[in-house]
C-alpha positions in Angstrom: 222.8 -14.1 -42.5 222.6 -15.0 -39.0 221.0 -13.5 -35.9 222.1 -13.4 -32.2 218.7 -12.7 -30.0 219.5 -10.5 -27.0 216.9 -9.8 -24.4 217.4 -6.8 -23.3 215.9 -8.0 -19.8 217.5 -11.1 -19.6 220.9 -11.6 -17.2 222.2 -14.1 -18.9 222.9 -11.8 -22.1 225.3 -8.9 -22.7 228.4 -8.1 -24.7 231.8 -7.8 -23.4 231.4 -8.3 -19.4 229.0 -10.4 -19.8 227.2 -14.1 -21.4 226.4 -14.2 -25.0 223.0 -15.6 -25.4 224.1 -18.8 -27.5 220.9 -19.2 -29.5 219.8 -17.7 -32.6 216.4 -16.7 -33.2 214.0 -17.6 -36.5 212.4 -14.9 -38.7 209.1 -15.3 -37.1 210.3 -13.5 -33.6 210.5 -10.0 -35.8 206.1 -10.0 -36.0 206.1 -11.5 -32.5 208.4 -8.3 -31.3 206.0 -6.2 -32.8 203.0 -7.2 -30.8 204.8 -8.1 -27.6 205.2 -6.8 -24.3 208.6 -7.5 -23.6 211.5 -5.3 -24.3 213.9 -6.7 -27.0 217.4 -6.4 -28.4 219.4 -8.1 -31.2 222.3 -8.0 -33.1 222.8 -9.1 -36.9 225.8 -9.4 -39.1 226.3 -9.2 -43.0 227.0 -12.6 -43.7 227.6 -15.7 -42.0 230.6 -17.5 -41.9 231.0 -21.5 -42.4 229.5 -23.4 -39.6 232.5 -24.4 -38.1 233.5 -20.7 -37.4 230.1 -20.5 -36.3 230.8 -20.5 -32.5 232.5 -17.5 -32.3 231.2 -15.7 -35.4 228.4 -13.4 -33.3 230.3 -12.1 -30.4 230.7 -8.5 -31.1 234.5 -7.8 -31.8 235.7 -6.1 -28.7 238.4 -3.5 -28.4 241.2 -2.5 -25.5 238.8 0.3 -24.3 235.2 0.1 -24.5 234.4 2.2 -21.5 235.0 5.4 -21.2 238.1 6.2 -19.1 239.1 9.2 -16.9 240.2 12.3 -19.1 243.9 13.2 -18.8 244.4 16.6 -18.3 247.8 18.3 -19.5 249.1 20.9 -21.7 249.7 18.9 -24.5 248.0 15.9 -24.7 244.5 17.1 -23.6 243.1 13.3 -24.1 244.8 9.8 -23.8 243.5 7.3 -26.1 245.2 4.8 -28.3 243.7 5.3 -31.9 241.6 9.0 -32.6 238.1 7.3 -33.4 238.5 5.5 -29.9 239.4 9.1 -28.5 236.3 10.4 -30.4 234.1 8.1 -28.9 234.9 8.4 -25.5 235.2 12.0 -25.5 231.2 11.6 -26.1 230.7 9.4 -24.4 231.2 11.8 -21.5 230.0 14.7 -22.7 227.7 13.7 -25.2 224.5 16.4 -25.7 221.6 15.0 -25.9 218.5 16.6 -28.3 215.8 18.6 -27.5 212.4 17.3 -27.2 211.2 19.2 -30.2 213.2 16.9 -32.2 211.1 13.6 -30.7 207.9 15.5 -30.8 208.4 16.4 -34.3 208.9 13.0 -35.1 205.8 11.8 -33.1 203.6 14.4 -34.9 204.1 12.2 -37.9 203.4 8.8 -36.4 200.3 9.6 -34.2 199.8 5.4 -33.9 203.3 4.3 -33.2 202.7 2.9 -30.0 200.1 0.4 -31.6 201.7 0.0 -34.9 205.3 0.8 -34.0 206.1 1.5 -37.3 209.9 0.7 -38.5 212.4 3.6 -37.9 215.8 3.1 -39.5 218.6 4.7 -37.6 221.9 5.1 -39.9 224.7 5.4 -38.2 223.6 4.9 -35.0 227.1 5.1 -33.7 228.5 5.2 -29.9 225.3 4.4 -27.9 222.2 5.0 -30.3 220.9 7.3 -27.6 219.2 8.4 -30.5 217.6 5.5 -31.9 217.1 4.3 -28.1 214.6 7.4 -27.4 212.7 6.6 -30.5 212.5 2.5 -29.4 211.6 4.0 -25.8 209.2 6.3 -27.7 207.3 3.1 -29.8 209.0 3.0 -33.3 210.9 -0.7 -34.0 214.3 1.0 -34.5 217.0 -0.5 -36.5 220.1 0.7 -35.9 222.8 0.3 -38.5 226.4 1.0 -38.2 229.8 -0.3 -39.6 231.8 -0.7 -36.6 230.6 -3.5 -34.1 232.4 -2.0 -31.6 230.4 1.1 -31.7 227.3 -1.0 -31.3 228.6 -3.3 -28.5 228.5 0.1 -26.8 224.8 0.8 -28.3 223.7 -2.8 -27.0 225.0 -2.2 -23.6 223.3 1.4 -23.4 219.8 0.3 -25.0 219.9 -2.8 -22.3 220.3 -0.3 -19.4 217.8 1.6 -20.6 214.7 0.0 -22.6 212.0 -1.2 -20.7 208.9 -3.7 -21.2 207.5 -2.9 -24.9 210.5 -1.3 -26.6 212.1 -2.7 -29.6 215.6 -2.4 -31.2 218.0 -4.1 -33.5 221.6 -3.2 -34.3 222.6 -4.4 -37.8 226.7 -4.4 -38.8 226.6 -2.8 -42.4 227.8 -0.7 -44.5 225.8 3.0 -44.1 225.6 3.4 -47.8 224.6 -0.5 -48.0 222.5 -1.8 -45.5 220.9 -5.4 -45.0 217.3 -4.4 -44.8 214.9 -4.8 -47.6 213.5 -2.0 -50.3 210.8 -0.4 -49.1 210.6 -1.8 -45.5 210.9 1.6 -43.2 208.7 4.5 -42.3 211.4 6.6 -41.2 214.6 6.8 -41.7 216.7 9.1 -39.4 220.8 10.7 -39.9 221.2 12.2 -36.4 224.6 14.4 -36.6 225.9 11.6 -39.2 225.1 12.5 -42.8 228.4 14.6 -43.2 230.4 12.1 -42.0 229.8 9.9 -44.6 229.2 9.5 -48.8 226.2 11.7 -48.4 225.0 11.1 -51.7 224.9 6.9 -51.6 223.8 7.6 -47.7 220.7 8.9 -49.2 220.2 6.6 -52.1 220.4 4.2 -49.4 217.8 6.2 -47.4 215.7 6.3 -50.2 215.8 2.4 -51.2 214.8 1.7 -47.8 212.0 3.7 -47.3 207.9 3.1 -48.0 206.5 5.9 -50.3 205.5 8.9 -48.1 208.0 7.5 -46.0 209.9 10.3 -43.7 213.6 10.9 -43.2 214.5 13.2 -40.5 218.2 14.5 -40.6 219.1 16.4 -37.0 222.7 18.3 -36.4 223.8 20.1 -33.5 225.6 23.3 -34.5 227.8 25.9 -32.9 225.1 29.3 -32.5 227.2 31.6 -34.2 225.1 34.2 -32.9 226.6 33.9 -29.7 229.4 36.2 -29.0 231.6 33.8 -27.0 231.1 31.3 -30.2 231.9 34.2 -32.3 235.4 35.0 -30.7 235.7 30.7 -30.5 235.2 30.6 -34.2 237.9 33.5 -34.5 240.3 31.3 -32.8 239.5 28.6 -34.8 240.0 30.5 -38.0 243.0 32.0 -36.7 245.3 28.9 -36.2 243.9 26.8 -38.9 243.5 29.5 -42.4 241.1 26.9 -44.2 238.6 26.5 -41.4 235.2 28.2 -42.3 233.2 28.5 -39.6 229.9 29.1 -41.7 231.2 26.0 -43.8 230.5 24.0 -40.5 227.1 25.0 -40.2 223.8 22.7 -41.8 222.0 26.0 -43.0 219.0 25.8 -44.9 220.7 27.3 -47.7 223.3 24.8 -47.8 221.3 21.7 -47.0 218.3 21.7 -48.8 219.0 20.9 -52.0 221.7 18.2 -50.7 218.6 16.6 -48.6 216.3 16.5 -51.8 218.0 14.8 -53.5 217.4 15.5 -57.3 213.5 15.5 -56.5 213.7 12.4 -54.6 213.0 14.0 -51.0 210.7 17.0 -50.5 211.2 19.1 -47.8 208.3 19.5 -45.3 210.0 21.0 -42.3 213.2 23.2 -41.4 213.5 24.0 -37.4 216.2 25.8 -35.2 216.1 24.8 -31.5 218.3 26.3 -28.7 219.9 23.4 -27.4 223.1 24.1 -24.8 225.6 22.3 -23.8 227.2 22.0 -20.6 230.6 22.5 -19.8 232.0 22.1 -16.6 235.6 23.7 -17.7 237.4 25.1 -20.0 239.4 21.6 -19.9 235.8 19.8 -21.1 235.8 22.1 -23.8 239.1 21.3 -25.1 238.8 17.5 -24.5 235.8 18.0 -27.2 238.1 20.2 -29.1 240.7 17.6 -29.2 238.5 15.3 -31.1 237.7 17.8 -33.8 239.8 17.4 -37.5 240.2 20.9 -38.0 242.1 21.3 -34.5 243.6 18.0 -33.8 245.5 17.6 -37.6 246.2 21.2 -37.9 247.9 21.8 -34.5 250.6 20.1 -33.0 253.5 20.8 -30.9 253.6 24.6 -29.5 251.0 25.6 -31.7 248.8 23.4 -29.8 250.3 24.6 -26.7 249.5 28.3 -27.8 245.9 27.2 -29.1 245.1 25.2 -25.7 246.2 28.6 -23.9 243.9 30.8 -25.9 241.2 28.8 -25.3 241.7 28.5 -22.0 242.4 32.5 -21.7 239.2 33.4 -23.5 236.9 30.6 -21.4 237.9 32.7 -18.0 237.8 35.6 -19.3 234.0 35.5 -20.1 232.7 32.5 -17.3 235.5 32.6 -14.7 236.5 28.9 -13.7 232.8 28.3 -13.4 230.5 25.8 -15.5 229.3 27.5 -18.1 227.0 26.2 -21.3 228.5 26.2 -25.0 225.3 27.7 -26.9 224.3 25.0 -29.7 221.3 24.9 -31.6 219.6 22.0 -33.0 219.0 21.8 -36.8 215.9 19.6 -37.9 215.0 18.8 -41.2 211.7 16.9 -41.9 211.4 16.0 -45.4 209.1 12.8 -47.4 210.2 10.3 -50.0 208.5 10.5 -53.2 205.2 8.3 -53.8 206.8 5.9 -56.5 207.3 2.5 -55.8 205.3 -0.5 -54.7 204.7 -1.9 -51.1 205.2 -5.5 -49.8 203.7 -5.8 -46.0 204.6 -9.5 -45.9 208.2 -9.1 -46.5 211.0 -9.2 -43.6 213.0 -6.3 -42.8 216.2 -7.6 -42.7 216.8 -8.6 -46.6 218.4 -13.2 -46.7 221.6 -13.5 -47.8 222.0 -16.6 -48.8 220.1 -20.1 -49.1 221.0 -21.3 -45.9 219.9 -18.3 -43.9 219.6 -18.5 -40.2 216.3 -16.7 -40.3 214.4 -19.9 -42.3 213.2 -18.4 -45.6 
């Protein structure tokens, strides 16, 4: 395993646009993180290559479009990207909702120290930006951030280096969600933020549960469609309307649904469930169906003039409640709080990020 240091505050280090810090940094600079005062950001990779490939082997893969372009607005094609999960990406990129600051001060509530000891937070599936796992490094936990696709964290690097300061800590890790690098037992927290159903749940957790210290928390947060609402009521109608096997209340991460799933056979034990208003801004009904248009049950369901007829009806029922004003899509934030079991044994000397091989970059 090999690891590319990136100083978040230095200008000679970025991905894409930018200089690739050619150096790569021992074991040793994880503790000296810890008790710095500088602002740091790194990258790691599952395995190293041979040394000749060496050179290029820690530049994070780059793809056509890694900014986020202009939306296209049309009848048909609401939103021009080249592959769906790029579309996906972009779309939230722009219109991304953030969480509400219950969510961080729940977590703080558990971690009264974490600004002295920031303890380690695992962020799985960071995905697009890790503006989640950002607030917690801004917020004093060492955050690593593990996702699959590089190209989702060259996007996380470049957000967390616009906007970490002095004393915040992240890494990004490329790994498998369900199979991480890091050590057993290494994390305080482990967070899924609008991620667990989008992946093998079940190994997701295993893999939450390997990680994790005992007492450890895991906090799993979704943002949900309020179907109290009555414009989200006559949206989920239209939903349900063009696509028969959408289920609106299938959609939602209820308590009723989730809490068995989150404890995990007796594994977690669920402390906390909390709702939190948590709106979303939308400046048209166009925004709302560029978000639409990223959404499995809309964009492989409708095509053609049943797209057509959807994008209409969405459009028809947007002015007929807001107008062509702004409005705000009424979400609400799901929290789930829960602790790992107490079995299991604790080594404080052992790194986070688990060697690979005998001729590990990080020296053991």
């Amino acid at each position: 395993m090999a690891l590319a240091s990136l100083g978040a505050l230095d200008p000679a280090v970025s991905i894409g646009g930018l200089h690739l810090l050619r150096s790569l940094a021992p074991l040793a600079a994880l503790a000296g993180r810890r008790a710095g005062s500088s602002a740091s950001i790194t990258t790691r990779q599952a395995s190293a290559p041979p040394a000749s490939q060496r050179g290029d082997w820690y530049t994070v893969r780059s793809e056509e479009r890694l900014e986020s372009p202009a939306t296209r607005h049309g009848e048909d094609a609401i939103f021009e990207s080249h592959h769906p999960s790029q579309r996906f990406v972009n779309v939230l990129s722009q219109y991304r909702n953030t969480y509400p600051a219950a969510l961080w001060e729940k977590i703080e509530a558990q971690f009264p120290g974490r600004r002295r000891t920031h303890p380690v937070c695992v962020d799985i599936a960071i995905g697009a930006e890790g503006r989640g796992g950002v607030e917690l490094a801004r917020r004093g936990f060492h955050v690593v951030g593990v996702e699959a696709d590089p190209t989702l964290l060259a996007r996380t690097f470049r957000f967390a280096q616009a906007s970490l300061a002095h004393g915040a800590h992240i890494e990004l890790v490329t790994a498998k969600v369900e199979k991480s690098l890091l050590q057993d037992t290494t994390a305080d927290l482990v967070t899924f933020l609008h991620g667990l159903h989008l992946v093998d749940t079940p190994r997701a957790l295993d893999e939450a549960h390997r990680l994790l210290k005992p007492h450890g928390k895991l906090v799993a947060a979704w943002n949900d469609r309020n179907l109290a609402d009555p414009f989200i009521c006559q949206l989920e109608e239209l939903f349900e309307a063009y696509n028969p096997t959408y289920n609106r209340h299938q959609k939602q991460r209820d308590v009723d649904q989730w809490k068995e799933t989150l404890e995990h056979g007796g594994r977690f034990k669920l402390q906390e469930y909390s709702v939190h208003d948590n709106p979303m801004r939308m400046q048209s009904a166009v925004t709302l169906l560029d978000i639409l248009d990223c959404m499995s049950f809309v964009r492989s369901r409708l095509r053609g003039s049943e797209r057509k007829a959807f994008n209409g009806d969405v459009r028809a029922l947007v002015e007929a409640r807001f107008g062509r004003q702004p409005f705000e899509l009424q979400l609400e934030t799901k929290v789930y709080t829960l602790e790992k079991d107490g079995e299991g044994e604790v080594d404080p000397n052992r790194p986070v990020i688990k060697p690979v091989h005998q001729q590990s970059l990080f020296g053991v």
